[in-house]
C-alpha positions in Angstrom: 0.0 0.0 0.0 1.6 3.8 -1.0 2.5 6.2 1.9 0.1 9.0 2.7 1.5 12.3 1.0 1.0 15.7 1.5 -1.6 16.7 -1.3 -3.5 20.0 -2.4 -7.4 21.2 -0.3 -8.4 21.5 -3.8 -7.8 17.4 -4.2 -9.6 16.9 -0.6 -12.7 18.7 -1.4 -13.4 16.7 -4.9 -12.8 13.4 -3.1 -14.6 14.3 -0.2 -17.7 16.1 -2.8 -17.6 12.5 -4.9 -18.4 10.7 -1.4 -21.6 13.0 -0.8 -20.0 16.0 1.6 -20.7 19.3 0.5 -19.1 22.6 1.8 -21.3 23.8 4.7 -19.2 26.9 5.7 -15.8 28.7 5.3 -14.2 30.9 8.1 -10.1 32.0 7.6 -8.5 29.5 5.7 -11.0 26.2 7.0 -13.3 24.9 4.8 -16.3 22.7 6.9 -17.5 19.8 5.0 -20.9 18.0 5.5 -23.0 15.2 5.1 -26.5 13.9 6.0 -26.0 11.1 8.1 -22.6 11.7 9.5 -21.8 13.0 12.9 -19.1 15.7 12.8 -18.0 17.8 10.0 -14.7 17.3 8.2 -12.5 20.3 8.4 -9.9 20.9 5.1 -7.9 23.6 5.4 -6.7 25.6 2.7 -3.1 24.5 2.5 -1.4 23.5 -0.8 0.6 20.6 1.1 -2.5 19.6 3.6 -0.4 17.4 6.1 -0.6 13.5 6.4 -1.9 14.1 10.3 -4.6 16.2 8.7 -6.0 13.5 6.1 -5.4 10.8 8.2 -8.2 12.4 10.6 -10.6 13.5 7.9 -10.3 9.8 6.5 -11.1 8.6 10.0 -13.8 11.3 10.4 -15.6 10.0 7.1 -15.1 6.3 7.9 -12.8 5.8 4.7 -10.2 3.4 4.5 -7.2 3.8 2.8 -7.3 1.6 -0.6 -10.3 3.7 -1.1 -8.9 7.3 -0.5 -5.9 6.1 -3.1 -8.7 5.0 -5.4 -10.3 8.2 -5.1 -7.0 10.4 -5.1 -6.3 8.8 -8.7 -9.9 9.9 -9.7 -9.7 13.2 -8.6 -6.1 14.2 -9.3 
């Protein structure tokens, strides 16, 4: 299985939009991400390296494992 990489907000947000999340709210540079049916939002923020700490939570947040996020990433990128 790859390494997690830093990668772009811009590449977060279409993954995260082809799952069903839509952008609920922006304040600075922190984008909120919703969905119906899930708990807690998933917070992006607007970095052009968004760190591996930072994805790892988002994909633990949205209940996405990783074969799926690299599926996605290749999708989206």
């Amino acid at each position: 299985m790859p390494k997690l990489t830093p990668v772009n907000y811009k590449i977060l947000v279409k993954i995260f939009e082809s799952l069903g999340y839509v952008k609920a709210r922006q304040k600075g540079s922190h984008i909120a991400m919703v969905k119906s049916g899930s708990p807690r939002p998933i917070i992006i923020p607007k970095h052009s390296g968004v760190s591996i700490g930072v994805i790892q939570s988002c994909l633990r947040t949205a209940n996405l494992d990783r074969d799926e996020y690299f599926n996605l990433l290749g999708k989206c990128s």
